[in-house]
C-alpha positions as CSV (number, residue, x, y, z in Angstrom):
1,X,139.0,13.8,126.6
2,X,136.7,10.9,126.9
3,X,138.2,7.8,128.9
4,X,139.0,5.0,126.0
5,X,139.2,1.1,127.5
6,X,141.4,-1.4,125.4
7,X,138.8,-4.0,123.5
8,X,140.4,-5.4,120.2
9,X,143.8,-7.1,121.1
10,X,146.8,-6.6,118.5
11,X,146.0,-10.5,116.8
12,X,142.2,-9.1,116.3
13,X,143.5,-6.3,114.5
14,X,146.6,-7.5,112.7
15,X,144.1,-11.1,111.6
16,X,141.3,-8.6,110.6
17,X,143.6,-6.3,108.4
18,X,145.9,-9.1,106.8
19,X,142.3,-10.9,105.9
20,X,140.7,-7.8,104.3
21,X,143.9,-7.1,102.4
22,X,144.3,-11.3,101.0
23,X,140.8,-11.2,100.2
24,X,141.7,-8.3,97.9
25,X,145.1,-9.9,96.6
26,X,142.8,-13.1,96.1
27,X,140.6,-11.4,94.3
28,X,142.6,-9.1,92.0
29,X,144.6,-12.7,91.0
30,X,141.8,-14.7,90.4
31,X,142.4,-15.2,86.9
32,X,145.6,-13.7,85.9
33,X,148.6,-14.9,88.9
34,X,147.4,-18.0,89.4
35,X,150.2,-19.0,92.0
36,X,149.7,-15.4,94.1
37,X,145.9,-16.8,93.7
38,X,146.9,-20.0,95.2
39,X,149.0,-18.7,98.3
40,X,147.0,-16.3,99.1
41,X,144.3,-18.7,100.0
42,X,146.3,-21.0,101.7
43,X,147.1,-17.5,104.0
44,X,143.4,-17.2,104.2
45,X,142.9,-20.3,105.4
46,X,145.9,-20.4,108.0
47,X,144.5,-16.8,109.1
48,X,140.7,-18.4,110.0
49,X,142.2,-21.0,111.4
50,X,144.0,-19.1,114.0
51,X,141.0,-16.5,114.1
52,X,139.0,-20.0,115.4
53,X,141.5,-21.0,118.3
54,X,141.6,-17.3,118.9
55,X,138.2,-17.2,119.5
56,X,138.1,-19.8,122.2
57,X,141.1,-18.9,123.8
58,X,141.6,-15.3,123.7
59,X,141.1,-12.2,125.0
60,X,138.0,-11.3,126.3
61,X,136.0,-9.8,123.3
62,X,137.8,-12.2,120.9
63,X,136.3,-14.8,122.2
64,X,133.2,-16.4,120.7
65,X,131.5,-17.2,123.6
66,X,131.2,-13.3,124.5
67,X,129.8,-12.0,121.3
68,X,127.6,-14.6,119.2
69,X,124.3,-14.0,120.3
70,X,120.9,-16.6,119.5
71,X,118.9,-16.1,116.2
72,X,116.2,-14.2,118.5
73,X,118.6,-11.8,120.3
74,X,120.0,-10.5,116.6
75,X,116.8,-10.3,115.7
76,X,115.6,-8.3,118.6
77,X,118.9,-6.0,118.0
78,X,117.7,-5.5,114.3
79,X,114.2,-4.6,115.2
80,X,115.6,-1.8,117.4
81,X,118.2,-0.5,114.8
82,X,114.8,-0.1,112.8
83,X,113.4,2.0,115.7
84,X,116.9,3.7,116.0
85,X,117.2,2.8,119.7
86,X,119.4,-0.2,119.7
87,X,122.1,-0.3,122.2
88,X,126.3,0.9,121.8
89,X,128.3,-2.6,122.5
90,X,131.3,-2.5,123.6
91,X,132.2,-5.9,122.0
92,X,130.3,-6.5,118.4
93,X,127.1,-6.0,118.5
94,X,124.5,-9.3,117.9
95,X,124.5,-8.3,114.0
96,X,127.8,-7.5,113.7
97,X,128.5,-10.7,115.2
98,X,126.3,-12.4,112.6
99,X,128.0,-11.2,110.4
100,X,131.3,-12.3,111.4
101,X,129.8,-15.5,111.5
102,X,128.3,-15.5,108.1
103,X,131.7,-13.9,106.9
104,X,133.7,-16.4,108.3
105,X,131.7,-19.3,107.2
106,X,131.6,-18.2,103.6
107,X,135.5,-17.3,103.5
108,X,136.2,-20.9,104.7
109,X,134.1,-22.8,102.0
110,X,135.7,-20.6,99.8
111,X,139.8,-21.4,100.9
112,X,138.0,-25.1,101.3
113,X,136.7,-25.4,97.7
114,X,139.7,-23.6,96.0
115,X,141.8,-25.9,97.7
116,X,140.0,-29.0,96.3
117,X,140.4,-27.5,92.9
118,X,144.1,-28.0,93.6
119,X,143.5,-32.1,94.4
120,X,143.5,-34.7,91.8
121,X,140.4,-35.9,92.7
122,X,138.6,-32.5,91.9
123,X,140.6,-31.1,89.7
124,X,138.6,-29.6,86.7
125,X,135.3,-30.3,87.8
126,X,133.1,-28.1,87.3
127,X,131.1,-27.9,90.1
128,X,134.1,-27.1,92.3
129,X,135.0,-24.5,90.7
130,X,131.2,-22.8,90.4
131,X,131.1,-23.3,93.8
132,X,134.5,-22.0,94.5
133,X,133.3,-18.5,92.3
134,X,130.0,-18.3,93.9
135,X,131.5,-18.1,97.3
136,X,133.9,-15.7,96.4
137,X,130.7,-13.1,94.5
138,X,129.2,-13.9,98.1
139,X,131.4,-11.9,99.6
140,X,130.8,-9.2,97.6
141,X,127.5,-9.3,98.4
142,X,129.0,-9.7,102.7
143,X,131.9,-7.6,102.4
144,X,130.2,-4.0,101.7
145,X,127.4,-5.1,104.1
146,X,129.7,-5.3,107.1
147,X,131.1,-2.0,105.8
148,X,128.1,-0.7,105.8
149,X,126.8,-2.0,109.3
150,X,130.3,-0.5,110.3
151,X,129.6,3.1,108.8
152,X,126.3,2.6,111.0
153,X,127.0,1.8,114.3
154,X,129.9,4.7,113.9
155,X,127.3,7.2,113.1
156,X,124.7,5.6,115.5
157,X,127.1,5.3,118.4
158,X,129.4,8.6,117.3
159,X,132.3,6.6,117.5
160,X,134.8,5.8,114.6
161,X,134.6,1.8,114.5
162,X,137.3,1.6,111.6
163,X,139.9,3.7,113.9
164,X,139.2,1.4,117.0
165,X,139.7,-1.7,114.7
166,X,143.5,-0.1,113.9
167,X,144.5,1.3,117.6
168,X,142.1,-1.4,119.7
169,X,140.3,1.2,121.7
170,X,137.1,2.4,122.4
171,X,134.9,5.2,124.1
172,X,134.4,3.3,127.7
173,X,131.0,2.0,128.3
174,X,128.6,4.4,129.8
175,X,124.5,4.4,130.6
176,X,122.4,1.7,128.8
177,X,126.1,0.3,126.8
178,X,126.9,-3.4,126.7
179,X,130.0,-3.8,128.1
């Protein structure tokens, strides 16, 4: 058996799951449970909150300051996942860490905008709530893309990335791997 090092602490795992599956229940609700709808985001929005002070203060490859990488850096890493030669991270690689960026960023302005649909001051406008919707068909567009990079860097890397997201374990870094 392969030695296995811990890298995705039990609030990684349990934030990523619980956000995957409210995204869903926020989705499914969108137009029929308009309360479920409601609560749901404010859960969404409590969870990126504490995914945000968990990624300044937690463990090590929580922590934003280990894994965002510059513009020129993802786009180095891209260029060599072209060329099939990028490098196994131990952590999320530079595009898997733009996307967490981009996921994050589009999952807040979208708890943000349905929230101001709840104010009186927005309430019924419509640009809120086009805005609110786009967001949300954005992630469609971001969610199977990350699944996708996922089901990549598995193959790529011959490691199952979904199972180390659930037990927070991976194949310990060897050779050329970012550790």
């Amino acid at each position: 058996m392969k030695p296995v090092v811990k890298v995705w602490d039990p609030f990684v795992r349990l934030f990523h799951w619980t956000l995957a599956a409210a995204i869903v229940i926020a989705w499914l609700s969108a137009d029929e449970w308009d309360a479920l709808h409601e609560w749901t985001g404010y859960l969404i929005a409590g969870l990126l909150a504490a995914r945000l002070v968990w990624g300044l203060i937690g463990s090590r490859y929580a922590r934003f300051s280990h894994f965002v990488r510059s513009p020129a850096a993802v786009g180095a890493y891209l260029r060599d996942m072209l060329k099939g030669r990028e490098r196994r991270y131990l952590g999320h690689n530079p595009a898997g860490a733009a996307m967490i960026l981009a996921l994050i960023a589009v999952i807040a302005a979208t708890a943000v905008t349905g929230w101001m649909g709840t104010l009186d001051r927005f309430w019924g406008l419509e640009w809120v709530e086009e805005l609110h919707e786009t967001l949300a068909n954005l992630l469609l567009v971001l969610v199977p893309l990350h699944v996708v990079g996922v089901i990549l860097a598995s193959r790529r890397h011959r490691e199952n990335l979904v199972r180390a997201m659930i037990v927070g374990r991976k194949r310990a870094p060897s050779g050329t791997d970012v550790a």
